[in-house]
N, C-alpha and C positions, 0 to 999 in steps of 0.2 A: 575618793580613794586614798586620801592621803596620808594616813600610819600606815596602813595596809600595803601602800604603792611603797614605803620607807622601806618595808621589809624586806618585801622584790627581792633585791639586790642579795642583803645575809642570807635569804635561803637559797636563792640558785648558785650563790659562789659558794666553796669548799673553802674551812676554817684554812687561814694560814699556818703552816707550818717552817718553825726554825730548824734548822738543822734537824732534829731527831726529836724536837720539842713543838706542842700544841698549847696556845695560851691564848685563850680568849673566853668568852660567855659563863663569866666566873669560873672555869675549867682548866685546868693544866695537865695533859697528855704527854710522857714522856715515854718514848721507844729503849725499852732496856737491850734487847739482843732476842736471841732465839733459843731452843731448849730441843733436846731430846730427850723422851721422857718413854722408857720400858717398864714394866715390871719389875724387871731386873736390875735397873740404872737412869739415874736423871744427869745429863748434862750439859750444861747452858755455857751461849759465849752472848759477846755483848755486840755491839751496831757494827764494830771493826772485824768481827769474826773471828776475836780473842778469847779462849776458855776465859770464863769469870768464874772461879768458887763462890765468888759475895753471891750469885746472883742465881749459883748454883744451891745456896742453901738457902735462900729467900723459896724459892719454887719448892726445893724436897717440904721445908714446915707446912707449904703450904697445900701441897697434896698427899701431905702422912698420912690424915686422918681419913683422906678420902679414897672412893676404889680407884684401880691404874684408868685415869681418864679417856674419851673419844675411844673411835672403834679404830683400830690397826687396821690398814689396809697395806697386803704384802705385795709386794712390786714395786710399790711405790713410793716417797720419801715423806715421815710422816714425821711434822714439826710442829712445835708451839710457839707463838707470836708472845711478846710480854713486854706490858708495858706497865707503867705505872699510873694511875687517873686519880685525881680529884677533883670531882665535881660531883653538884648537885643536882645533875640532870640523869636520865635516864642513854643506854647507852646500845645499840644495835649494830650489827655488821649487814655486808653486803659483800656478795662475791663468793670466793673458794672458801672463805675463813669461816669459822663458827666458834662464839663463844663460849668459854668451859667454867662452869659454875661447881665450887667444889665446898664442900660442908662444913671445913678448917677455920676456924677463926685467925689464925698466923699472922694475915695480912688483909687488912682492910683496904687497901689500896691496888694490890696487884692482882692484873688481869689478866689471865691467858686467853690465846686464841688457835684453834687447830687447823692446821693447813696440813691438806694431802697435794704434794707435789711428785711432778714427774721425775723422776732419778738423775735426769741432766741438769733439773732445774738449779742456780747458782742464787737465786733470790725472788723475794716476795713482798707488796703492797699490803698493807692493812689497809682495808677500807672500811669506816666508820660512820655511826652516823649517831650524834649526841640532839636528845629529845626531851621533849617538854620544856623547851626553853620559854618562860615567862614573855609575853607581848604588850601592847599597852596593856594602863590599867582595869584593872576589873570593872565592870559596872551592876548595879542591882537591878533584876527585874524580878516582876510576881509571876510564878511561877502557875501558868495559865494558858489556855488556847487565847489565840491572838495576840498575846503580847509580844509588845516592838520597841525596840529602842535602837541608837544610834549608836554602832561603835566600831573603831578601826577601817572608818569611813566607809561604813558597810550599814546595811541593816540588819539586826538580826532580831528575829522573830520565831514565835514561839509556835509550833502546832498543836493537837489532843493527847494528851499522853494515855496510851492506854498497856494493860496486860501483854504481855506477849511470852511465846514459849517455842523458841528457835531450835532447829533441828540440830544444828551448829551452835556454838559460840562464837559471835561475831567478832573477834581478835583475840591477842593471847592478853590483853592485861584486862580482866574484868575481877580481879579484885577477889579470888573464892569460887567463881559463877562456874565451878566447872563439873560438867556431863560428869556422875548420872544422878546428880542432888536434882538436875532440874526437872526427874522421873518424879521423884516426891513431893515436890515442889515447887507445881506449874508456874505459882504466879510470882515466882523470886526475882523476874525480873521487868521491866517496864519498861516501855520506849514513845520517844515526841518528835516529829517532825522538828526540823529546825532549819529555818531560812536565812541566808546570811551568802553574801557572795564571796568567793577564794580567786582573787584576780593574780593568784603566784601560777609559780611553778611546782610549786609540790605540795602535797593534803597537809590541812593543817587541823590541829586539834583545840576545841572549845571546852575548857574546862568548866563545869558548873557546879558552881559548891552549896549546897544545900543549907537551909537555916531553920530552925525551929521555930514557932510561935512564944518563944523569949528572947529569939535576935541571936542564937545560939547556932555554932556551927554543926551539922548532924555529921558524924566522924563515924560510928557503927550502927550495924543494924543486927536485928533477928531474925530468923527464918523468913519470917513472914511480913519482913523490909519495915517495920517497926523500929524507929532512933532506939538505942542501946546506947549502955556507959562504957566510958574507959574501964572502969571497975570489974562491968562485964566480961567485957571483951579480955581483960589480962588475965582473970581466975582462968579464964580456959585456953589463954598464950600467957602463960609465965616470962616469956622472953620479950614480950611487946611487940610481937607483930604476927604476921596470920602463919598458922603451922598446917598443913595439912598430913591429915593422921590417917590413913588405910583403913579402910573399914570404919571412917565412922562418921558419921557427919554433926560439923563444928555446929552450934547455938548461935555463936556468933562470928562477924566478920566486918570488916574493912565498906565502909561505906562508898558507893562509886557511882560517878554521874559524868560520864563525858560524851562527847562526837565529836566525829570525824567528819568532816568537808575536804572530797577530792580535790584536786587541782581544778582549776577553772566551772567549779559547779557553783551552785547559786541557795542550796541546801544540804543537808545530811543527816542523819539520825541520831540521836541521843538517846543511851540507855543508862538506866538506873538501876539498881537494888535495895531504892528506899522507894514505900508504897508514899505517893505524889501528894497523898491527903494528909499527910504530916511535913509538907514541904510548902509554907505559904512563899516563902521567896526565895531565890537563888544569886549570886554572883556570877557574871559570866567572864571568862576570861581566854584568850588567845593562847595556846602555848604552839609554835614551830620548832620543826628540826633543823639542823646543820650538817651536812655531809666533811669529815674531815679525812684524808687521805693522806699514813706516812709512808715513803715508799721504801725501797730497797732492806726488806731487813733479811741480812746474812745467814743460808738455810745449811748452812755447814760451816763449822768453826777451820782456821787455821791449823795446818798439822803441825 
C-alpha cells in the first residue's frame, strides 16, 4: 500500500490555512473580504469588514459583462465570498456556498462564491475542495481486457470496454458528453471496468490518457470518438477550448477518459469518448482531492 498509504494523511486533513491565506499543492488561495452585489449596486469590504473600493472595482469589471449573478432570496442576507486563486487544479465547494461562474474576462484569478445567510448571521466558512491534484507517476498499460500492472501500491487492472448509452450523465465533467447529443449519438461514449484498490478516505480519480498508434497523445475526438486535430477542433473553437452553442451540435470536442474509485472500493468505472479501437495504449495516473477550509469571512462591512 505504500504511495497510496503516503497519501492517507493529505487527503483526509484540510489544506492548511494562514491567516486568510492557502498555500500549498502548487496553489495559493487568498480570502479578499465579501461583496454585496444588486442590480442596482456592488459593494465589497475586505476580511476586517472595512469598505474596500480596490476590491470594489476588481468585482464590478468583473460581473459588467455578465447578467446580476445567483438567485436573490428575500428575507434573507445574500452575500458573495471572494477570493483570489492560483492554481492549476480544479476547484469545487461544499456546504451553503456555490460557486459563480461569470463570462467577463476582467480577472483570471477572482472567484466568487454565493452564500444565502440568515439576517442575524455575523459570518461565514468557505468551504473548498481543490481537485485533480497529480499523484505518483504515471505508468503505461495496453489498453485491453485483462491488463494489470502495479501502481500506487495497488493493482490496477483493466476490464472489456464496451458501448454504452446512460440515461444520465455519470458526473458533471465529461468533457461536451451532455443530454440530448447522446439521442443522436448512441455510441459517443464507452465504458471499462477498472480494478484498482482506494484504501483512503475519499474517491479518488484515475486519469487515463490515451495514445495513438504513433505514440501520439489523442487530445480530440469526432462525433463518432474518432482522434481529431487541434486544427480541427480550433476552426470550430476559435478561442481554444470547447464552446457550447444552443441548437447545434459541435463536430468536435475535448477528448476524455477518466474513473472514479470510491473510498475504500477495490474498482470503479472508466468512461471514454474515444472509440477503444484507435486507443492501443494508455497512461494511468492517480489524481486526489484536498478539502481547504477559510473561515470567518465578514457578511456585513463596518458602519
Amino acid at each position: 500500500m505504500g504511495l497510496l498509504a503516503a497519501l492517507l494523511g493529505t487527503i483526509s486533513i484540510s489544506g492548511q490555512v494562514n491567516g486568510n491565506i492557502y498555500s500549498g499543492e502548487n496553489s495559493r488561495i487568498e480570502a479578499l473580504g465579501a461583496c454585496s452585489i444588486t442590480p442596482e449596486a456592488t459593494s465589497c469590504w475586505d476580511m476586517n469588514a472595512r469598505p474596500n473600493a480596490q476590491l470594489t472595482d476588481r468585482v464590478e469589471a468583473l460581473v459588467s459583462s455578465a447578467p446580476y449573478p445567483g438567485t436573490f432570496k428575500f428575507g434573507r442576507k445574500n452575500r458573495y465570498l471572494v477570493v483570489d486563486m492560483k492554481s492549476p487544479h480544479g476547484l469545487s465547494t461544499t456546504g451553503p456556498t456555490k460557486m459563480e461562474f461569470f463570462s467577463g474576462e476582467a480577472s483570471e484569478t477572482l472567484r466568487l462564491f454565493r452564500v444565502v445567510a440568515e439576517r442575524d448571521q455575523r459570518q461565514a466558512p468557505l468551504r473548498m475542495t481543490l481537485t485533480g491534484i497529480p499523484g505518483p507517476p504515471a505508468i503505461t498499460m495496453p489498453l485491453r481486457a485483462g491488463a494489470k500492472s502495479s501502481y500506487a501500491g495497488s493493482d490496477a487492472e483493466f476490464g472489456p470496454i464496451t458501448p454504452f448509452v446512460p440515461d444520465n450523465i455519470p458526473g458533471p465533467f465529461f468533457m461536451g458528453l451532455i443530454d440530448p447529443w447522446l439521442n443522436y449519438y448512441p455510441r459517443l461514449i464507452w465504458r471499462m471496468p477498472i480494478g484498482f484498490w482506494n484504501s483512503t478516505t475519499a474517491p479518488l480519480t484515475l486519469k487515463l490518457t490515451p495514445f495513438d498508434r504513433s505514440g501520439k497523445p489523442i487530445l480530440y475526438v469526432d462525433l463518432d470518438g474518432r482522434p481529431a486535430t487541434e486544427r480541427q477542433f480550433r476552426q470550430e473553437n476559435p478561442k481554444g477550448y470547447f464552446e457550447w452553442k444552443p441548437n447545434a451540435v459541435p463536430r468536435f470536442r475535448p477528448a476524455s477518459f477518466r474513473a472514479t474509485i470510491e473510498a475504500g472500493a477495490t474498482a470503479g468505472m472508466g468512461y471514454t469518448n474515444i472509440d477503444p479501437k484507435h486507443i492501443p495504449t494508455v497512461t494511468v495516473q492517480l489524481l486526489y482531492s484536498k478539502p481547504v477550509v477559510i473561515e470567518a469571512f465578514p457578511l456585513d462591512p463596518t458602519s
